[in-house]
C-alpha positions as CSV (number, residue, x, y, z in Angstrom):
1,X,-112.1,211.3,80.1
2,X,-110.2,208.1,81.8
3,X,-112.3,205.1,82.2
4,X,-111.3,201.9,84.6
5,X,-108.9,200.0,82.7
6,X,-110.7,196.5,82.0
7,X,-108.2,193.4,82.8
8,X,-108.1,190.8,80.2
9,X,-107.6,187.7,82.1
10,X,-105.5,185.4,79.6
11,X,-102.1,183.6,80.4
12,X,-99.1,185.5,79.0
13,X,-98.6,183.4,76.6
14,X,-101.1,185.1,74.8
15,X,-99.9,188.4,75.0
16,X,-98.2,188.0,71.4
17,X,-100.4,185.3,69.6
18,X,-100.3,187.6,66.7
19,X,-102.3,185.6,64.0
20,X,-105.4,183.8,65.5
21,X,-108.8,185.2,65.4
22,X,-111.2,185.2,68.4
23,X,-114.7,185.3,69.8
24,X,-116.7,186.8,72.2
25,X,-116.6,187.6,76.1
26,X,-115.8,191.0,77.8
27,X,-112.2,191.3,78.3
28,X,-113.5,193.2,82.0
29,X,-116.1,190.7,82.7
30,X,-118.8,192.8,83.1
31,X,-122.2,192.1,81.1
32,X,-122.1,193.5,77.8
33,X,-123.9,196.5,75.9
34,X,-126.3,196.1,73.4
35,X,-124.6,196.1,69.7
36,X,-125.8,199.2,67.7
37,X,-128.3,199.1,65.5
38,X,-127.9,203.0,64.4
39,X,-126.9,206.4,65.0
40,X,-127.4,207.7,68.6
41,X,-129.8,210.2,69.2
42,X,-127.7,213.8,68.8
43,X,-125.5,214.5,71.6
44,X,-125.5,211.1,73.1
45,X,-122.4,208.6,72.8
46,X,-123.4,205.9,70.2
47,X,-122.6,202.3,72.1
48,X,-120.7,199.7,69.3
49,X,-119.1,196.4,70.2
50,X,-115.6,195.6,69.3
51,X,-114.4,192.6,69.3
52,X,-110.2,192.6,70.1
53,X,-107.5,189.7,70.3
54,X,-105.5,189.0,73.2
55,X,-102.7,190.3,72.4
56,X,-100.5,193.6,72.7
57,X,-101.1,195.3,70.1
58,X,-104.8,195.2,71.0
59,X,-103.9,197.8,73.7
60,X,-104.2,200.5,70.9
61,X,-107.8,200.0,72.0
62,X,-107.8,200.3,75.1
63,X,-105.5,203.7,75.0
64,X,-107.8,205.3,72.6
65,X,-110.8,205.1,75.5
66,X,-108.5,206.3,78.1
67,X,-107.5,209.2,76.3
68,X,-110.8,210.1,75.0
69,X,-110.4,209.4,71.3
70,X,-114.0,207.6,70.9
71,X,-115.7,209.6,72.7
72,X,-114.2,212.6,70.7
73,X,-116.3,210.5,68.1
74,X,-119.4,209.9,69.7
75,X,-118.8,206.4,70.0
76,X,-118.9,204.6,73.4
77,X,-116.7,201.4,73.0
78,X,-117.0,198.2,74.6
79,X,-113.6,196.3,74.4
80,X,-114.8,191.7,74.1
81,X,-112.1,189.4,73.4
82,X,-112.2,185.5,74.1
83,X,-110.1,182.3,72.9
84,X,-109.2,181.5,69.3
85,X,-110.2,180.4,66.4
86,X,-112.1,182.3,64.0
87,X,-115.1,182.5,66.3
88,X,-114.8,186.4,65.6
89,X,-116.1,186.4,61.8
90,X,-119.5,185.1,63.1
91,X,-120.1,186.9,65.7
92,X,-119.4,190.4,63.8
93,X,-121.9,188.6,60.9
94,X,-124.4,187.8,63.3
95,X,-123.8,191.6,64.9
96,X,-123.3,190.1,68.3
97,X,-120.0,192.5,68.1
98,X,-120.8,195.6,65.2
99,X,-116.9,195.6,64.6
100,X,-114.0,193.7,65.1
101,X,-109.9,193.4,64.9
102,X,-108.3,190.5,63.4
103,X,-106.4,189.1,60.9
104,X,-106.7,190.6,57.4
105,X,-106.3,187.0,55.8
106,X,-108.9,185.7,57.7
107,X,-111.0,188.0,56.3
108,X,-110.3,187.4,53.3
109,X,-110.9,183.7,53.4
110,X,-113.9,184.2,55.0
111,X,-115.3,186.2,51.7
112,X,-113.9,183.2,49.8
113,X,-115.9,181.1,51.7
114,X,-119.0,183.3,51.0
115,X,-119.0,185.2,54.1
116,X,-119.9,189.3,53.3
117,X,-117.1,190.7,55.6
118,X,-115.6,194.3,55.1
119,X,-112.6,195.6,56.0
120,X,-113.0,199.5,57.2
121,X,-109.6,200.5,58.1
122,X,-105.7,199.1,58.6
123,X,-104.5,198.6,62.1
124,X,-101.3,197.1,62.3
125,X,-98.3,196.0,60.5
126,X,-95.0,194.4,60.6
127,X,-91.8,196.3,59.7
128,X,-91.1,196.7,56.0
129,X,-87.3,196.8,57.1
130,X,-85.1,196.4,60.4
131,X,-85.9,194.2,62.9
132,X,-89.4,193.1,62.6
133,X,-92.1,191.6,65.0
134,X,-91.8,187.6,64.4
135,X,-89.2,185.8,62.8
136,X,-88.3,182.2,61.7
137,X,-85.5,180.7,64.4
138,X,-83.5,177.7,63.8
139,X,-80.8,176.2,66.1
140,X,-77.2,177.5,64.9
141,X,-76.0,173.9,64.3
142,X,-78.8,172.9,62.3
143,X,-77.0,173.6,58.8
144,X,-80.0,175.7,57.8
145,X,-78.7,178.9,56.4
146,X,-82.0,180.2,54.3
147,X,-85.8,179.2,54.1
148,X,-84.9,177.3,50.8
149,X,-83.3,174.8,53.2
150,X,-86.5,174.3,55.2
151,X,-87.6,172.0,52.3
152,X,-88.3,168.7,54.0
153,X,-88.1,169.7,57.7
154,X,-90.5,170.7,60.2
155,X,-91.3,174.3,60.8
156,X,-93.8,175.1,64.1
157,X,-96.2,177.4,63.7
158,X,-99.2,178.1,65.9
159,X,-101.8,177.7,63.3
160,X,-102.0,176.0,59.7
161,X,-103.1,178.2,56.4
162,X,-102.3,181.2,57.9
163,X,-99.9,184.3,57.8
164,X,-97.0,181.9,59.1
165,X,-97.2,179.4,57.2
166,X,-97.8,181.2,53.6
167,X,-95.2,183.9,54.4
168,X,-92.5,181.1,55.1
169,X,-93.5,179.2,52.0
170,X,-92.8,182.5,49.6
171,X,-89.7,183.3,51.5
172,X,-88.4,179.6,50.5
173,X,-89.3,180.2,47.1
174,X,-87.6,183.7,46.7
175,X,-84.7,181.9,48.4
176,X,-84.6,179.7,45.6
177,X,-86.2,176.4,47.3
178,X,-89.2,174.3,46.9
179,X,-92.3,175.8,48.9
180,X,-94.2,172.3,48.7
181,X,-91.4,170.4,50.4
182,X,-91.9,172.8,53.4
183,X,-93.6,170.8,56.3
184,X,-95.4,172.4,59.1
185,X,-96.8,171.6,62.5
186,X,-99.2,173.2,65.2
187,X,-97.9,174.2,68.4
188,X,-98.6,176.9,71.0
189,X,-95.6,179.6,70.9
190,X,-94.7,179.1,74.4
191,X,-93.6,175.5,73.8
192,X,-91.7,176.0,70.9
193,X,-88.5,177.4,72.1
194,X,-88.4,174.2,74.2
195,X,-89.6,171.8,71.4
196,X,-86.9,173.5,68.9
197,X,-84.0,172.6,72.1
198,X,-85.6,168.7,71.9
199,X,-85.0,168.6,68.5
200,X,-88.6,167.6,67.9
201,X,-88.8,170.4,65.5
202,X,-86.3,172.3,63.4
203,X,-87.5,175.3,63.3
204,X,-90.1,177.8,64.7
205,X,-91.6,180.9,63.7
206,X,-92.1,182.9,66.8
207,X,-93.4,186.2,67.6
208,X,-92.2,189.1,70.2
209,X,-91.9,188.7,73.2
210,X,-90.8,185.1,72.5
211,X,-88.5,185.7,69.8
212,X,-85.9,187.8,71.6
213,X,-85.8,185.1,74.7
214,X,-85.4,182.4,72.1
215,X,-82.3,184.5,69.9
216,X,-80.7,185.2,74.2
217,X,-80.0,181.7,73.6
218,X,-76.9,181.4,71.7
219,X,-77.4,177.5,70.5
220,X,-80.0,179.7,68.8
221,X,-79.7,181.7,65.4
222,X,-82.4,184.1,63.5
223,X,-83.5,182.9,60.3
224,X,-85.0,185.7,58.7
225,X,-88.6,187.3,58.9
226,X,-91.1,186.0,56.7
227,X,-93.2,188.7,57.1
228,X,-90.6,191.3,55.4
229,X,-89.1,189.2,53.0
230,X,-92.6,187.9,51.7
231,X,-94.5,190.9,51.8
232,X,-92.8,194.2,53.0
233,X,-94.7,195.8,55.5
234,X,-97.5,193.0,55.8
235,X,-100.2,193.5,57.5
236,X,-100.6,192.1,60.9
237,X,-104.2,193.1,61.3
238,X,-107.4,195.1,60.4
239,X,-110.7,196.5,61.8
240,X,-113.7,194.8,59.9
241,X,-117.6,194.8,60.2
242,X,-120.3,192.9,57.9
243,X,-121.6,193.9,54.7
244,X,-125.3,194.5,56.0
245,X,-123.7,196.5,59.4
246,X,-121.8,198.7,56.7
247,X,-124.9,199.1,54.5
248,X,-127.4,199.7,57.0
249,X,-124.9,201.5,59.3
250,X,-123.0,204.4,57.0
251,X,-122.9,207.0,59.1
252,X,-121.5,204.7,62.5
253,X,-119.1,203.4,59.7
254,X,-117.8,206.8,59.4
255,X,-117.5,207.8,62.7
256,X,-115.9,204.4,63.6
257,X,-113.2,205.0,60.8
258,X,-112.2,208.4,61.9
259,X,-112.1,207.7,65.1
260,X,-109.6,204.7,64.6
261,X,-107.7,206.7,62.4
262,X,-107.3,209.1,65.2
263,X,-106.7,206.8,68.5
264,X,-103.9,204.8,65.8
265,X,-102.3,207.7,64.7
266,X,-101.9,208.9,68.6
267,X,-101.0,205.3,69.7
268,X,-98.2,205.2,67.1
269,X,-96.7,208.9,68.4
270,X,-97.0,207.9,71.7
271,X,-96.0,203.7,71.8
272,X,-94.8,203.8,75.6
273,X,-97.5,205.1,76.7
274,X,-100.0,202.8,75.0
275,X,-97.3,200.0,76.5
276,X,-97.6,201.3,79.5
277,X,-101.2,200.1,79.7
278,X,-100.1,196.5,79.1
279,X,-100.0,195.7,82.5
280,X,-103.5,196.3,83.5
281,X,-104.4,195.6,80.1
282,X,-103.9,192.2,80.1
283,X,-101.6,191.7,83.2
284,X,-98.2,191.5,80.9
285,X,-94.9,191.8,83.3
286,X,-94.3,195.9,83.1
287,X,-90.7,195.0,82.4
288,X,-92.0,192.9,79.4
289,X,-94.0,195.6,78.2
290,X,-91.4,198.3,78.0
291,X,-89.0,196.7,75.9
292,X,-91.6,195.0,73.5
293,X,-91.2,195.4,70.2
294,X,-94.6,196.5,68.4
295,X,-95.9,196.7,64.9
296,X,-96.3,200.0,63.5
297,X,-99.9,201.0,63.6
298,X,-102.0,202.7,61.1
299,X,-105.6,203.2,60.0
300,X,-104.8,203.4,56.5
301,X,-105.7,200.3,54.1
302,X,-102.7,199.0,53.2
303,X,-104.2,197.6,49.9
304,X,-101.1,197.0,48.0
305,X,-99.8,194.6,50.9
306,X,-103.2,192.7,51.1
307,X,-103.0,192.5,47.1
308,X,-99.7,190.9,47.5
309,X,-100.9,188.8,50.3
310,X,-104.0,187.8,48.3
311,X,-101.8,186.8,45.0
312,X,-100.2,184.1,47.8
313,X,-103.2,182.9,48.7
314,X,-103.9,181.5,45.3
315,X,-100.6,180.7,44.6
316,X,-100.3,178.5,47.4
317,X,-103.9,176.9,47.6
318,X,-105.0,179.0,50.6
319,X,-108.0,180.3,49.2
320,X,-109.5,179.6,45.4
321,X,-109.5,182.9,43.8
322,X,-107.6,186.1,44.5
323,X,-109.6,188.6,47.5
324,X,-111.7,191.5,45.0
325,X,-110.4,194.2,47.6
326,X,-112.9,196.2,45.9
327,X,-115.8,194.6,47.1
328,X,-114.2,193.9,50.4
329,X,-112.8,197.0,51.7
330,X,-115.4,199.6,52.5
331,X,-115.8,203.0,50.2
């Protein structure tokens, strides 16, 4: 059954902030539904909490509660996003939202930090070849011809000890460079294009839909994707829930991860659709949403990535021991 399509009322800028967490507020504004504590009674939809990014690939979502998908589940959804940080983890601890998308390195950081958070299924990733979702640009006269030339220049990013910054730092070392000469700075993606023009940083590593306007610029030139050349087919994001939701919980757990695995497998088949809901969504230009290039969305644990991605972790001083995926990802 089709259900209003809830607005997320963010600046477009956001639509592609592909890496930052996020924490609560109800993407339609109305108040929000009690988190479950348990099964629903038989034949009634079970309501559950999800907390989303603003971002596109989010819309996945959103198309599987137009189309029915959760329901077909028993599982009323409530769609909350917010504003950055990692204000997510907490909230999905603290079971003000029983499940969440995010980052898959921010979950693992968080169970290095002590944090019992569970990953339940995949959700996204970036391309394991071709052109792929975000990408390191550099200005065609800069004399930087791989990441092993990055070593002692400025690379933006919109958020230190993340997915950007470790995938760039690997890239430079398979490249043959030195990964602790790299230096990094913060910034927003919609300013870089015009910071990287200033010259006030030498390169950037961008995400869709900024990374095709910044490559229309011919002063411009594509680097290489991090992503890919890091970690093929790195995962972009994952749905995750507490330990204690999981444990006390098995049963929603279930229904949640068949019903994801489901709405992504029909979101994947049908991508224009799904993009087609962008513009309601989350008030993208429709034009913008057409052409955008999206991840590749699956439910399946893409463990062998996330192993990678935690080896990286260590080997760069992101976290202090390598992710036990075993005690992380949910049986």
């Amino acid at each position: 059954m089709k259900k209003h399509l809830p607005k997320i009322l963010v600046l477009g800028a956001a639509a592609s902030l592909l890496l930052t967490a996020c924490g609560g507020g109800s993407p339609s504004g109305s108040t929000s539904a009690a988190p479950s504590s348990g099964a629903a009674a038989d034949g009634e939809l079970e309501k559950i909490v999800v907390g989303v990014l603003a971002i596109a690939p989010s819309v996945a979502m959103q198309y599987g509660i137009e189309e029915g998908l959760f329901e077909k589940h028993g599982l009323d959804v409530e769609l909350q996003t917010g504003q950055g940080g990692a204000a997510m983890l907490p909230a999905v601890s603290t079971g003000t939202m029983n499940f969440a998308v995010g980052n898959g390195l921010s979950v693992m950081t968080a169970a290095d930090r002590g944090l019992d958070m569970r990953i339940v299924t995949g959700y996204s990733n970036s391309k394991a070849e071709g052109e792929d979702i975000n990408g390191v640009v550099v200005k065609k006269d800069s004399g930087i011809e791989s990441f092993a030339d990055l070593a002692g220049k400025t690379t933006a990013i919109n958020a230190l000890k993340t997915q950007g910054d470790l995938t760039i730092m690997e890239s430079a070392a398979i490249d043959g460079g030195d990964a602790s000469a790299l230096e990094f700075s913060e910034m927003p993606f919609p300013d870089m294009e015009a910071q990287l023009e200033r010259g006030n940083t030498d390169a950037i590593w961008i995400p869709e839909p900024f990374l095709s306007k910044a490559l229309a610029d011919p002063a411009n030139k594509l680097l290489g994707y991090p992503n890919q050349k890091a970690v093929p087919g790195l995962p972009t994001m994952v749905t995750f829930t507490s330990g204690a939701y999981a444990t006390e919980n098995p049963e929603t757990v279930d229904k949640f991860r068949e019903a994801m695995t489901e709405v992504l497998t029909e979101a994947e088949a049908n991508q224009d659709e799904a993009k087609a809901l962008l513009p309601d969504f989350m008030g993208m230009d429709a034009e913008v949403a057409k052409g955008l290039k999206m991840e590749t969305w699956s439910a399946e644990v893409p463990t062998e990535q996330l192993a990678q991605m935690g080896g990286l972790t260590v080997k760069y001083d992101f976290l202090s021991q390598e992710p036990d995926l075993t005690a992380i990802v949910v049986n």
